[in-house]
C-alpha positions in Angstrom: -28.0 -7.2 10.2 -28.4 -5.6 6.7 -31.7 -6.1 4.9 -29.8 -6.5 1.4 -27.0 -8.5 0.6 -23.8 -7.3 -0.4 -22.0 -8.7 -3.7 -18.8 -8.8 -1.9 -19.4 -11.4 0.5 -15.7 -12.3 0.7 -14.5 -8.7 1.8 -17.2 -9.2 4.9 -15.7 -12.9 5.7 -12.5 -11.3 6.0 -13.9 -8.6 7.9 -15.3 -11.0 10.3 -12.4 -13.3 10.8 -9.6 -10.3 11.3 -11.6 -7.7 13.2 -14.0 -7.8 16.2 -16.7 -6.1 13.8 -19.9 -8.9 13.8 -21.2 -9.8 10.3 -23.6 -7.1 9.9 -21.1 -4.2 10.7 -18.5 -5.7 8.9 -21.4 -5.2 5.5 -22.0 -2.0 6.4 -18.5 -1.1 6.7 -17.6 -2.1 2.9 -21.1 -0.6 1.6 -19.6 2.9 3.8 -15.8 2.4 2.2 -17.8 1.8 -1.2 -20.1 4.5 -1.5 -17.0 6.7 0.0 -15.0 5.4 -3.1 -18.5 6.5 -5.7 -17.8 9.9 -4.9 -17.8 12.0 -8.4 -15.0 14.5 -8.4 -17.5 17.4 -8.0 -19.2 15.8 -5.3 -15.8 15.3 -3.6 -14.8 18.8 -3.8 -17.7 20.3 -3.0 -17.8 18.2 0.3 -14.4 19.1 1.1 -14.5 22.6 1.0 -17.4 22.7 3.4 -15.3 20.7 5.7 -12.1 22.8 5.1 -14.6 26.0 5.5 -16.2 24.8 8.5 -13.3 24.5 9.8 -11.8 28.2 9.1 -9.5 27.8 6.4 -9.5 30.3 3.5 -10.6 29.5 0.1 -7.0 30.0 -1.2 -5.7 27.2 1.6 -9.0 25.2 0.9 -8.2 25.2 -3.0 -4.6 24.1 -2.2 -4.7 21.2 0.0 -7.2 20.0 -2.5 -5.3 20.1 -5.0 -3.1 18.0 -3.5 -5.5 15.3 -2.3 -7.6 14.5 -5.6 -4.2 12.5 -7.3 -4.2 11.0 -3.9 -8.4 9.4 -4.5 -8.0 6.2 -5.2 -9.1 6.9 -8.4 -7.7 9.9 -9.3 -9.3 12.9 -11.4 -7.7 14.4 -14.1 -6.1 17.7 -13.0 -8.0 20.8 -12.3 -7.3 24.2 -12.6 -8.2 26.8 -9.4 -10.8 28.3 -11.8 -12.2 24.6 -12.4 -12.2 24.2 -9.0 -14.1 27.3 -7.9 -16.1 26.5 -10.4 -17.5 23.3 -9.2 -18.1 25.0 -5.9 -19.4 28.0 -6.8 -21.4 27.7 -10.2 
């Protein structure tokens, strides 16, 4: 079970009554979706290049397909640039 409560209470009762997941999963489930969703923009690129990179893709396919995943964040950035990009990954 979670030490601290969570502030959406309701999302966990649903989580409980439509999946298997026991009450304490189902809290740490939204607090994961949650701080998934906090993600800054820079912190988001910067953690998917790694996982592009680690995965053997080149920085000019890395800085393509995301490009076309920030619009898709659920709150989307503004647009960025290749240079802005590199930027945030590189300084």
């Amino acid at each position: 079970m979670l030490d601290r409560p969570t502030s959406h209470e309701d999302l966990v009762d649903h989580l409980v009554r439509s999946t298997p997941l026991q009450r304490g999963e189902a809290a740490r489930v939204v607090l994961d979706v949650l701080a998934y969703f906090d993600e800054t923009t820079e912190e988001f690129v910067r953690r998917r290049h790694r996982e592009l990179q680690s995965g053997g893709l080149s920085n000019t396919d890395i800085f393509e397909r995301i490009t076309h995943e920030l619009p898709r964040r659920a709150v989307a950035p503004r647009e960025l640039s290749l240079r802005q990009l590199r930027r945030i990954v590189y300084g």
